[in-house]
CHARMM-style PDB file with segment names, atoms N, HN, CA, C and O in Angstrom:
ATOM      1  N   UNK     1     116.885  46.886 121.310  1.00  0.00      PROA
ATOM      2  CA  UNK     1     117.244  45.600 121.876  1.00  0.00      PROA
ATOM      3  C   UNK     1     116.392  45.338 123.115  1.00  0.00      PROA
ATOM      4  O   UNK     1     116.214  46.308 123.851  1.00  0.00      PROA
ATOM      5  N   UNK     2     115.899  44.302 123.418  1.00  0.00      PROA
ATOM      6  HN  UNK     2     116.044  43.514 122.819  1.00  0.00      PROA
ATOM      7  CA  UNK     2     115.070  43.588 124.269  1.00  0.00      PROA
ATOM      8  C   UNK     2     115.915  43.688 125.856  1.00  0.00      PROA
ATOM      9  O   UNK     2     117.099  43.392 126.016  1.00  0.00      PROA
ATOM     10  N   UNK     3     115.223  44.050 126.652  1.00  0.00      PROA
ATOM     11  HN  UNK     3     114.261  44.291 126.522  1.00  0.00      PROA
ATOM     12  CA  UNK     3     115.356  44.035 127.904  1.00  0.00      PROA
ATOM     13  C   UNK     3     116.439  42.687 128.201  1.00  0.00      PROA
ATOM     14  O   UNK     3     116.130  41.644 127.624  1.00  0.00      PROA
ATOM     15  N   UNK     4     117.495  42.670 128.936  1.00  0.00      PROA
ATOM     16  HN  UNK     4     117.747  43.517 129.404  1.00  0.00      PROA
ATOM     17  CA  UNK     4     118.164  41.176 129.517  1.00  0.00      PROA
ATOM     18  C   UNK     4     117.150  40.424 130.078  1.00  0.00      PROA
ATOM     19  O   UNK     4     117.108  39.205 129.908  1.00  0.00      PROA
ATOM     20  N   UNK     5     116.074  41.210 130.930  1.00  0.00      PROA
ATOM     21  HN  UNK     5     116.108  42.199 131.068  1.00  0.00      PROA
ATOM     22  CA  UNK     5     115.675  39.947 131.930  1.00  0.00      PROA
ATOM     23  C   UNK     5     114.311  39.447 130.918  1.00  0.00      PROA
ATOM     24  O   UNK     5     114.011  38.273 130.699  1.00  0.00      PROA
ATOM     25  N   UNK     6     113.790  40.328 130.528  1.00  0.00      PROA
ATOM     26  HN  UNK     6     114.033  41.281 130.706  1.00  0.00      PROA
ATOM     27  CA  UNK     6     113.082  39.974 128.768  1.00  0.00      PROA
ATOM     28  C   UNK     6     113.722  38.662 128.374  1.00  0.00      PROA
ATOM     29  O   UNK     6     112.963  37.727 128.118  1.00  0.00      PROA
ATOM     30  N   UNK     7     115.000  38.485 128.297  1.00  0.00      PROA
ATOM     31  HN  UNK     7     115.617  39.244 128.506  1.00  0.00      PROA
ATOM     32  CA  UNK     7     115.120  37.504 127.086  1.00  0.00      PROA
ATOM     33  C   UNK     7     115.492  36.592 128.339  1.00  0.00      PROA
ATOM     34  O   UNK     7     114.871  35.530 128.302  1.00  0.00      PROA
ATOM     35  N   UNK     8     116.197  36.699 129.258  1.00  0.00      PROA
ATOM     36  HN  UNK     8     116.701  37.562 129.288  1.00  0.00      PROA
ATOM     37  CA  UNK     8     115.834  35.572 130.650  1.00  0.00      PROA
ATOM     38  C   UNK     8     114.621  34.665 130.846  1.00  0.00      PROA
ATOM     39  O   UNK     8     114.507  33.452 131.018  1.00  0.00      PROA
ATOM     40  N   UNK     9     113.919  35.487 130.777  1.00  0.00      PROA
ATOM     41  HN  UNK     9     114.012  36.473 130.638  1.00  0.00      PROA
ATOM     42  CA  UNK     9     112.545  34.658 131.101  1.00  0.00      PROA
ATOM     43  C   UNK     9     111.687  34.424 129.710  1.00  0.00      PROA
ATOM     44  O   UNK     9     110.649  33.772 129.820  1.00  0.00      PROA
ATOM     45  N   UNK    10     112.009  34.851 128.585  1.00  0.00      PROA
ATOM     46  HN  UNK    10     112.853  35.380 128.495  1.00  0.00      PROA
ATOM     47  CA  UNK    10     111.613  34.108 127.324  1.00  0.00      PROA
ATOM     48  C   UNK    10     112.860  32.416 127.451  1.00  0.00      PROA
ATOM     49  O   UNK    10     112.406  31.296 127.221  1.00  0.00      PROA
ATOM     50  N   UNK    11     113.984  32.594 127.747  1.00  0.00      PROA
ATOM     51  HN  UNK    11     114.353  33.505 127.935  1.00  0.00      PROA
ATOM     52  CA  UNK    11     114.448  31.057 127.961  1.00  0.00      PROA
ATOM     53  C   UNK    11     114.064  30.386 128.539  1.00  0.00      PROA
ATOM     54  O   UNK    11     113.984  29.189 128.264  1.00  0.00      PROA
ATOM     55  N   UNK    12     113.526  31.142 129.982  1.00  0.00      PROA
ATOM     56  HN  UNK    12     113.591  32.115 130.205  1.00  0.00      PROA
ATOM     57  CA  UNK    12     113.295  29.927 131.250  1.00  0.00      PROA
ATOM     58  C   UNK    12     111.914  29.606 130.332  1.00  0.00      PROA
ATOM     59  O   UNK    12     111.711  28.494 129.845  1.00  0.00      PROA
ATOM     60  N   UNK    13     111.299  30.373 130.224  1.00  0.00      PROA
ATOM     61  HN  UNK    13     111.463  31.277 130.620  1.00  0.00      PROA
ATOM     62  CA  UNK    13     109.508  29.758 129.625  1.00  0.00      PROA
ATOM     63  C   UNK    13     109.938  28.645 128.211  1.00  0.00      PROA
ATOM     64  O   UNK    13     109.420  27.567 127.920  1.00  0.00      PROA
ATOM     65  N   UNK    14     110.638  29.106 127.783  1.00  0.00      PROA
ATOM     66  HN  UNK    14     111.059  29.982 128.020  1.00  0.00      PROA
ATOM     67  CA  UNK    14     110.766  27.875 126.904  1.00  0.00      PROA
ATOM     68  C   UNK    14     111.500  26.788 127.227  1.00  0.00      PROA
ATOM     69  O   UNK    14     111.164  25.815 126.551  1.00  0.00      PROA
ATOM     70  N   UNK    15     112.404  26.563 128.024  1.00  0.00      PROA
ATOM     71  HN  UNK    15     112.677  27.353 128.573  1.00  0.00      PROA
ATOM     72  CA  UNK    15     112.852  25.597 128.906  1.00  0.00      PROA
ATOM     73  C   UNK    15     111.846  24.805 129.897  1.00  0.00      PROA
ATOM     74  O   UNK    15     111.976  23.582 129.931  1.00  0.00      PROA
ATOM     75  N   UNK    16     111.068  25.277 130.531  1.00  0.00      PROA
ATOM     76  HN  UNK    16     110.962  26.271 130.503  1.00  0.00      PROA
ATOM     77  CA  UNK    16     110.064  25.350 131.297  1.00  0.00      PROA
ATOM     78  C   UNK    16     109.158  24.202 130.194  1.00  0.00      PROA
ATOM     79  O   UNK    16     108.819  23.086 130.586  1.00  0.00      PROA
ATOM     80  N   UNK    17     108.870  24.708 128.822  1.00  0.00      PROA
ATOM     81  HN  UNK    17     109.146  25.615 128.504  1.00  0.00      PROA
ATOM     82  CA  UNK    17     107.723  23.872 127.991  1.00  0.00      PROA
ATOM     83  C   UNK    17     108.142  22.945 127.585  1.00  0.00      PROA
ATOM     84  O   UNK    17     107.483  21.906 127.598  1.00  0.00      PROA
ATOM     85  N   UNK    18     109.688  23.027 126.963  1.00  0.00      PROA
ATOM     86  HN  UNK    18     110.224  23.872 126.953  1.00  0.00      PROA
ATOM     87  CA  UNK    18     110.218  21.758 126.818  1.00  0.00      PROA
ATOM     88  C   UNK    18     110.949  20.134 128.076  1.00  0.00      PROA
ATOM     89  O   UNK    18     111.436  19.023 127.869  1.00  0.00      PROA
ATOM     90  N   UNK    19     110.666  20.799 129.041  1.00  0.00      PROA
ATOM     91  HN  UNK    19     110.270  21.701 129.210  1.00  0.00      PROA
ATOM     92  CA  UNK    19     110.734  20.375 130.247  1.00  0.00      PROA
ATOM     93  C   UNK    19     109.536  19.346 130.263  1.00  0.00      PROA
ATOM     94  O   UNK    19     109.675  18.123 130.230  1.00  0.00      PROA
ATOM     95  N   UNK    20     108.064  20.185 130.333  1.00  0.00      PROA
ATOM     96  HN  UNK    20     107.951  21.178 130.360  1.00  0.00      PROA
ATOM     97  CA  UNK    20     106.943  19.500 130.677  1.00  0.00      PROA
ATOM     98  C   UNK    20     106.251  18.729 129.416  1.00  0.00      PROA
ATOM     99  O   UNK    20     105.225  18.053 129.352  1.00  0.00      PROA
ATOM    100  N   UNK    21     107.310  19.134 128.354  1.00  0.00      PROA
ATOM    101  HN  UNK    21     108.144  19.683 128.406  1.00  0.00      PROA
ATOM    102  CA  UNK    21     106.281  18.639 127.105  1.00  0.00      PROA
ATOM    103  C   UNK    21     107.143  16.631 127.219  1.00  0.00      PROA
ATOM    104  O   UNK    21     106.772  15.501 126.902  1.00  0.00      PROA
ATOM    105  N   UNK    22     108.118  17.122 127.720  1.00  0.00      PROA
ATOM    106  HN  UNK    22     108.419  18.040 127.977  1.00  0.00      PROA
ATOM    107  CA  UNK    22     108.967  16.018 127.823  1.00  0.00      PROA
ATOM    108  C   UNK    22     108.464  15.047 128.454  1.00  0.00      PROA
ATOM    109  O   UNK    22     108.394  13.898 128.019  1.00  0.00      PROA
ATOM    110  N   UNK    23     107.881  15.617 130.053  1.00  0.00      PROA
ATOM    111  HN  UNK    23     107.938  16.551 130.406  1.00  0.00      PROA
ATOM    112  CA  UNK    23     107.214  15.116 131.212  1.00  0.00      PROA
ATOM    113  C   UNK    23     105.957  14.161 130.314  1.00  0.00      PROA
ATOM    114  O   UNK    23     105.848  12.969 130.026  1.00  0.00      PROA
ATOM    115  N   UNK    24     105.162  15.334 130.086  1.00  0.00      PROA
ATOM    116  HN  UNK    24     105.251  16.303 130.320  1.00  0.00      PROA
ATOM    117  CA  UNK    24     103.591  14.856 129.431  1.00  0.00      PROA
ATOM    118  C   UNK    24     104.089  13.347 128.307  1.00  0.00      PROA
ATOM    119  O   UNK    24     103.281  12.421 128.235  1.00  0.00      PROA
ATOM    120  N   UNK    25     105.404  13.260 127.528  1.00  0.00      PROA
ATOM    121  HN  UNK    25     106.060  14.013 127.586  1.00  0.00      PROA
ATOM    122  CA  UNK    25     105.544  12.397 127.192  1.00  0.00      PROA
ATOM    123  C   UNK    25     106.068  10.932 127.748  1.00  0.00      PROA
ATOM    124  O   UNK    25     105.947   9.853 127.166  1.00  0.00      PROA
ATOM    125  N   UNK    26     106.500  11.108 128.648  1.00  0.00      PROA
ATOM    126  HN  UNK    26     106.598  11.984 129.121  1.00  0.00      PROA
ATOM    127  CA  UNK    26     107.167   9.940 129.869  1.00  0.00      PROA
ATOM    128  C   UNK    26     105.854   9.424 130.866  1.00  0.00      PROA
ATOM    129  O   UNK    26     105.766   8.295 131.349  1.00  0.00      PROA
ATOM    130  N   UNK    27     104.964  10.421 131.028  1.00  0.00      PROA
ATOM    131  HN  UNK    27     105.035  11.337 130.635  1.00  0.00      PROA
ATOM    132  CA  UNK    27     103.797  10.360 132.084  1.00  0.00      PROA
ATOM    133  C   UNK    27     103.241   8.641 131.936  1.00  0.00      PROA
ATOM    134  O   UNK    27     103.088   8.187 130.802  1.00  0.00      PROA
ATOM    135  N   UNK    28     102.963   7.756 133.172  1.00  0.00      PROA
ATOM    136  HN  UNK    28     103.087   8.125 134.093  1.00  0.00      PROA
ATOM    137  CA  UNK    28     102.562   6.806 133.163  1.00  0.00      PROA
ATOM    138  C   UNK    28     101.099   6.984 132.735  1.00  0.00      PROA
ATOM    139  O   UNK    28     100.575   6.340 131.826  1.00  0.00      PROA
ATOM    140  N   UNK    29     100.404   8.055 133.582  1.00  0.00      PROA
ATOM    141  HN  UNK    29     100.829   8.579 134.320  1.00  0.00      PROA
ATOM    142  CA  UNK    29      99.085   8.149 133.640  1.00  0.00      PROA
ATOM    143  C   UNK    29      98.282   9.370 132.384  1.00  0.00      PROA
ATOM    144  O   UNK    29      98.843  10.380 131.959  1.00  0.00      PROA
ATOM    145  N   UNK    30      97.143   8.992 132.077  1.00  0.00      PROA
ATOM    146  HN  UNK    30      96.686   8.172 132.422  1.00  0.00      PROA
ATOM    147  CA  UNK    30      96.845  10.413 130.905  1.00  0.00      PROA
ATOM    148  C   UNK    30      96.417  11.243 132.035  1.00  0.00      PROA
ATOM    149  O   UNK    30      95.978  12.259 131.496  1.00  0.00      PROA
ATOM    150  N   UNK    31      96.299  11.376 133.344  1.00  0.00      PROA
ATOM    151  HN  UNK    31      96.655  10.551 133.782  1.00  0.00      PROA
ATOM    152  CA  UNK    31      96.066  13.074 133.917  1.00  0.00      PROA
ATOM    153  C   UNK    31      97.356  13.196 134.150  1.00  0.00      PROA
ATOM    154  O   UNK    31      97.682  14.356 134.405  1.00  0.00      PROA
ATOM    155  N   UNK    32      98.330  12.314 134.158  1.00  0.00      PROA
ATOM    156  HN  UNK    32      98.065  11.372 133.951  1.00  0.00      PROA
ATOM    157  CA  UNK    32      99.683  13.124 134.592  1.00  0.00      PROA
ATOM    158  C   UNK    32      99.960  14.127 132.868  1.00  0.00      PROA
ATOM    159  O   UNK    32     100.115  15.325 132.629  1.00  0.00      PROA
ATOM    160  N   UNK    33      99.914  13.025 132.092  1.00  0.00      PROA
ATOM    161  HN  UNK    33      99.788  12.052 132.286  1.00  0.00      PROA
ATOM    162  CA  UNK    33      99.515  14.043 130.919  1.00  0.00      PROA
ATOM    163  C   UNK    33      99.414  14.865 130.595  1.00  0.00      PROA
ATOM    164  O   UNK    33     100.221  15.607 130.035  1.00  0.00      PROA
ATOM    165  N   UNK    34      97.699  15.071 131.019  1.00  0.00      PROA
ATOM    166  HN  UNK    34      97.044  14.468 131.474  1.00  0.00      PROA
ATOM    167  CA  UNK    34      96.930  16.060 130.412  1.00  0.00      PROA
ATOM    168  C   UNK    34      98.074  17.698 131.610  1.00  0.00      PROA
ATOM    169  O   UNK    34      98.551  18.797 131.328  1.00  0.00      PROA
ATOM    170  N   UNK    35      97.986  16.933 132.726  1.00  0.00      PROA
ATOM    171  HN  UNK    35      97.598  16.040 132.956  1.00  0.00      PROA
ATOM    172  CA  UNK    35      98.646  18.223 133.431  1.00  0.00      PROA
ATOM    173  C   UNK    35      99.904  18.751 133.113  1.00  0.00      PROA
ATOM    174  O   UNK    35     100.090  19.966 133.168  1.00  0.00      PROA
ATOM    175  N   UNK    36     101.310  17.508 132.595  1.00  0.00      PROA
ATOM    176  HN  UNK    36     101.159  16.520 132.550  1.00  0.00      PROA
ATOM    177  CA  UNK    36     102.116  18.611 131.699  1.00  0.00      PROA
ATOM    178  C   UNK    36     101.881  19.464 130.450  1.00  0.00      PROA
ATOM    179  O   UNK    36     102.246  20.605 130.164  1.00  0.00      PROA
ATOM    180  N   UNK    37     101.147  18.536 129.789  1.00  0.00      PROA
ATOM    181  HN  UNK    37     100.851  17.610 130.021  1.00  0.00      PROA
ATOM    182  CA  UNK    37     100.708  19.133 128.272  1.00  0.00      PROA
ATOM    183  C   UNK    37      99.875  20.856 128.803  1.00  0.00      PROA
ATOM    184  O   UNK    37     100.377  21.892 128.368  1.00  0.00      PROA
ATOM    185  N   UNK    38      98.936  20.903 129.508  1.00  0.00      PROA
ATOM    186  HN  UNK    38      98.529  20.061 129.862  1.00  0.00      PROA
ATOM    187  CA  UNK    38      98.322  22.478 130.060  1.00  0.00      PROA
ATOM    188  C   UNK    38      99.754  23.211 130.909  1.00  0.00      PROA
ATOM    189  O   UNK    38      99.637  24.437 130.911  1.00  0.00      PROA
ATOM    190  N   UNK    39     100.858  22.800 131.509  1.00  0.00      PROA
ATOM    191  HN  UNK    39     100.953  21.804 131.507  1.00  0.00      PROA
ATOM    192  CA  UNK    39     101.930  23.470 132.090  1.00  0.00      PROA
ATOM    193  C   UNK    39     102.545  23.763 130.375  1.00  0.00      PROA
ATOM    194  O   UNK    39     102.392  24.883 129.889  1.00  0.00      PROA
ATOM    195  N   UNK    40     102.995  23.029 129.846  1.00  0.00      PROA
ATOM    196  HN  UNK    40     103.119  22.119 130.241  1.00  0.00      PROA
ATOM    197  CA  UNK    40     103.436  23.789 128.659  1.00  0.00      PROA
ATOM    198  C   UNK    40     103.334  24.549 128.333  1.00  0.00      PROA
ATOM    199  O   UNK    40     104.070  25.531 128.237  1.00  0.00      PROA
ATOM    200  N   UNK    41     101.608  24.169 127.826  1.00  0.00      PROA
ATOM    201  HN  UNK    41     101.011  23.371 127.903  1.00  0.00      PROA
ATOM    202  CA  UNK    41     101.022  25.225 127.069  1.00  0.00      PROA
ATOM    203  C   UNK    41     100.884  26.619 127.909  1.00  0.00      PROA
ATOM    204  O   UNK    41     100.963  27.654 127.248  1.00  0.00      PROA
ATOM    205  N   UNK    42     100.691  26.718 129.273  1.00  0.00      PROA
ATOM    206  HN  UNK    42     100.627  25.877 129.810  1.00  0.00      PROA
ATOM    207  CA  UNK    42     101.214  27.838 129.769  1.00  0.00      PROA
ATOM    208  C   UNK    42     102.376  28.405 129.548  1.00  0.00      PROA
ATOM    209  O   UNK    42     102.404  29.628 129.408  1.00  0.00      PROA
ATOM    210  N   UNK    43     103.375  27.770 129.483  1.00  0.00      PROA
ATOM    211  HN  UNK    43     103.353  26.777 129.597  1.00  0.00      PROA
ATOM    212  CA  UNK    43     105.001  28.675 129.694  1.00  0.00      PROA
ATOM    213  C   UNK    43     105.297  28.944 128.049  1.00  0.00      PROA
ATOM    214  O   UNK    43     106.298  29.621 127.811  1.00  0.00      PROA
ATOM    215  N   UNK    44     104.419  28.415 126.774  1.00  0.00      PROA
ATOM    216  HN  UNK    44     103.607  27.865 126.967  1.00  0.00      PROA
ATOM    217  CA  UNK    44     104.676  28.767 125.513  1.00  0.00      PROA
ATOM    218  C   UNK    44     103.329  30.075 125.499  1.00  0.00      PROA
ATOM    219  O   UNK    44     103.372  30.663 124.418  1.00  0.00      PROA
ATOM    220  N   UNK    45     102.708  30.377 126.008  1.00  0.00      PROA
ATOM    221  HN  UNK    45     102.673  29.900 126.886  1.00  0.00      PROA
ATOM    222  CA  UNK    45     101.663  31.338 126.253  1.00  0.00      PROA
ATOM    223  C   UNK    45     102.202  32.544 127.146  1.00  0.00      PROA
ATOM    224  O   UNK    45     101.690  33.663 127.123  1.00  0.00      PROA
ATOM    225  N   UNK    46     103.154  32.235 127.833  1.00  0.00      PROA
ATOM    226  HN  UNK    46     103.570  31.325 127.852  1.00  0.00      PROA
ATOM    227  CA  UNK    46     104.187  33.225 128.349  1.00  0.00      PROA
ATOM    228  C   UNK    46     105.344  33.679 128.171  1.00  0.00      PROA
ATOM    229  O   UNK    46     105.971  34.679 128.519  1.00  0.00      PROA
ATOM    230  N   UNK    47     105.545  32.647 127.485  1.00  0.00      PROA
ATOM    231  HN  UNK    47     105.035  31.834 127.203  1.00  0.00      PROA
ATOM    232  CA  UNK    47     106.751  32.772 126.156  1.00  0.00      PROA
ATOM    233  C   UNK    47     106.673  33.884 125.030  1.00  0.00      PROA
ATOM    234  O   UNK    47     107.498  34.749 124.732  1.00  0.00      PROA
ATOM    235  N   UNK    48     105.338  33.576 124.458  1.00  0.00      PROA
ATOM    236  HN  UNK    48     104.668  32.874 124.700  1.00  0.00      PROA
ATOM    237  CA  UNK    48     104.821  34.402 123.241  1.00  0.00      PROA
ATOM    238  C   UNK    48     104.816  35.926 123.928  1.00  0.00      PROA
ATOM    239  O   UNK    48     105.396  36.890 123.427  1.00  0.00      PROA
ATOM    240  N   UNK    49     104.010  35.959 125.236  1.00  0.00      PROA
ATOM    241  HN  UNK    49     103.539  35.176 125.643  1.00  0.00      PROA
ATOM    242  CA  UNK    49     103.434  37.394 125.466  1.00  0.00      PROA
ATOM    243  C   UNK    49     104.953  38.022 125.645  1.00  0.00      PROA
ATOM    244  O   UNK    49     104.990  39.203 125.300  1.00  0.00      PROA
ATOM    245  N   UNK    50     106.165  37.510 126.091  1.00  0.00      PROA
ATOM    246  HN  UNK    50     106.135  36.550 126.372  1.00  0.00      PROA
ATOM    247  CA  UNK    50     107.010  37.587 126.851  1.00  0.00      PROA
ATOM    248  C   UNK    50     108.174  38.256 125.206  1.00  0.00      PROA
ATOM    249  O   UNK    50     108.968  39.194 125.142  1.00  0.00      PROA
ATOM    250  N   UNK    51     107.874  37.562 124.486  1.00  0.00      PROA
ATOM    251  HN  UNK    51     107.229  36.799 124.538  1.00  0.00      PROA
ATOM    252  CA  UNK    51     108.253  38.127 122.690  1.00  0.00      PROA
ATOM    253  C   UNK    51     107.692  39.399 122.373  1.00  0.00      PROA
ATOM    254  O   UNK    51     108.338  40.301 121.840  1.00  0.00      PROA
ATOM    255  N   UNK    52     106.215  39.494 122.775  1.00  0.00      PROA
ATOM    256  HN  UNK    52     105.690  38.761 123.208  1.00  0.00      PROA
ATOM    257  CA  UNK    52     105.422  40.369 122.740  1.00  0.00      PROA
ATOM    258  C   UNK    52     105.656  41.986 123.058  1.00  0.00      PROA
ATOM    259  O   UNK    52     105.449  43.041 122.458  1.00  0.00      PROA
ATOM    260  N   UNK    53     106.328  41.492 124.626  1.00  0.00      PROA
ATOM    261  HN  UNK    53     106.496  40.635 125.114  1.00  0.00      PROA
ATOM    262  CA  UNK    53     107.260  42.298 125.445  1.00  0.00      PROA
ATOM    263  C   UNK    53     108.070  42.928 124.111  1.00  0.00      PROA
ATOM    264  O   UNK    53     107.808  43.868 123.361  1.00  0.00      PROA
ATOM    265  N   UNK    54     109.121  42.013 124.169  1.00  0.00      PROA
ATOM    266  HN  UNK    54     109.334  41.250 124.778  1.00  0.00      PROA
ATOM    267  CA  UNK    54     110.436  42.439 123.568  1.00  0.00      PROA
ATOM    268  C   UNK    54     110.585  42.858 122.657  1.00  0.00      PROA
ATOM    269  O   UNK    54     111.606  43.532 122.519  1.00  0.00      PROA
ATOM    270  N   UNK    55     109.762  42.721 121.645  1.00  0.00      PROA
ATOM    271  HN  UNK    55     108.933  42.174 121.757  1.00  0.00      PROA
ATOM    272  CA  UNK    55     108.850  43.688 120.507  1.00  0.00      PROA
ATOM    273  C   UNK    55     108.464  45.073 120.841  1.00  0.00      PROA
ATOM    274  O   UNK    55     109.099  46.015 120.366  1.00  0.00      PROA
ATOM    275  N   UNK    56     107.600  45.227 121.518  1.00  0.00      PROA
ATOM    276  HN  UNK    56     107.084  44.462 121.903  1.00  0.00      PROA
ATOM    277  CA  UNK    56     107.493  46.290 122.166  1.00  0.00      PROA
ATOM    278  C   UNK    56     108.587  47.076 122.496  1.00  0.00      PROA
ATOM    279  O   UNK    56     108.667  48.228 122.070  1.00  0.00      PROA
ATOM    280  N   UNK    57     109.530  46.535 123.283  1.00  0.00      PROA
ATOM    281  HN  UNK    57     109.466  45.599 123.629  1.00  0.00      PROA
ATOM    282  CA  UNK    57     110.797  47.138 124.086  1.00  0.00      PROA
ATOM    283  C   UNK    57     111.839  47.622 123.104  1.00  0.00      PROA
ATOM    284  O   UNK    57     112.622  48.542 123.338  1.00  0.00      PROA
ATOM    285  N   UNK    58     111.764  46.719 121.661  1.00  0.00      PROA
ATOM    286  HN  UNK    58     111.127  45.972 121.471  1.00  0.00      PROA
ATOM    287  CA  UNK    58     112.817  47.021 120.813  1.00  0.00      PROA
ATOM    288  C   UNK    58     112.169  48.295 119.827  1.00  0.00      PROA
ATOM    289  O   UNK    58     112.985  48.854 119.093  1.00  0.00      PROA
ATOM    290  N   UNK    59     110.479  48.855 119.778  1.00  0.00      PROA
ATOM    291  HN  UNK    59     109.816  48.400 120.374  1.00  0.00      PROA
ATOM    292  CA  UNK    59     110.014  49.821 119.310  1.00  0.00      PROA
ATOM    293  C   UNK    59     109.869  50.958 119.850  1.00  0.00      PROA
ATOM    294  O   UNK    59     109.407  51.862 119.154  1.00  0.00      PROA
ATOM    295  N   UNK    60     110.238  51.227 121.292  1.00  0.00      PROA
ATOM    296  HN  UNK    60     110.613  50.492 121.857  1.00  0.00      PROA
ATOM    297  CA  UNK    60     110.472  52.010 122.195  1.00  0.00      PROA
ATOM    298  C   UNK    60     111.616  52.439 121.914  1.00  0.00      PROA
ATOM    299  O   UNK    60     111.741  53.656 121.773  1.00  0.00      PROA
ATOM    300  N   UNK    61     112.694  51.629 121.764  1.00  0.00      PROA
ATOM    301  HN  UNK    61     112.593  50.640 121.878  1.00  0.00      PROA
ATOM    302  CA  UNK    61     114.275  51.891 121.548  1.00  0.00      PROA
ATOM    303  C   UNK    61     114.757  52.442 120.187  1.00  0.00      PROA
ATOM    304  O   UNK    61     115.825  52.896 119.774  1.00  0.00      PROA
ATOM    305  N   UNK    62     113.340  52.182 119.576  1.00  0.00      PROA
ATOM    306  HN  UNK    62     112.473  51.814 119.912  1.00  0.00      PROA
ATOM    307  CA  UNK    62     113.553  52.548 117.757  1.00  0.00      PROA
ATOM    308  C   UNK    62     113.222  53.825 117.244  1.00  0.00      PROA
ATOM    309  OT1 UNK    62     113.363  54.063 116.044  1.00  0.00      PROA
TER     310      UNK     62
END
């Protein structure tokens, strides 16, 4: 089983993308845009590694 704070911060990062993907869609301007759409794509890029983790953590435990 995956670390607690493992699966903590796999929520916040996906909360976090759906947050800004939201933003990037409301944005008046395309750099307000382009800058949520790259915050997303960060916190789903930290999301993944962050799975990555917990994978790991649950083959340690196995």
């Amino acid at each position: 089983m995956a670390d607690p704070e493992t699966e903590e911060l796999q929520l916040e990062q996906l909360q976090r993308e759906h947050a800004e993907r939201e933003q990037a869609k409301d944005a008046d301007l395309p750099r307000e845009e382009r800058t949520h759409e790259r915050r997303a794509d960060r916190a789903a890029y930290l999301q993944e590694k962050l799975e990555e983790r917990a994978r790991s953590e649950d083959a340690a435990d196995g």
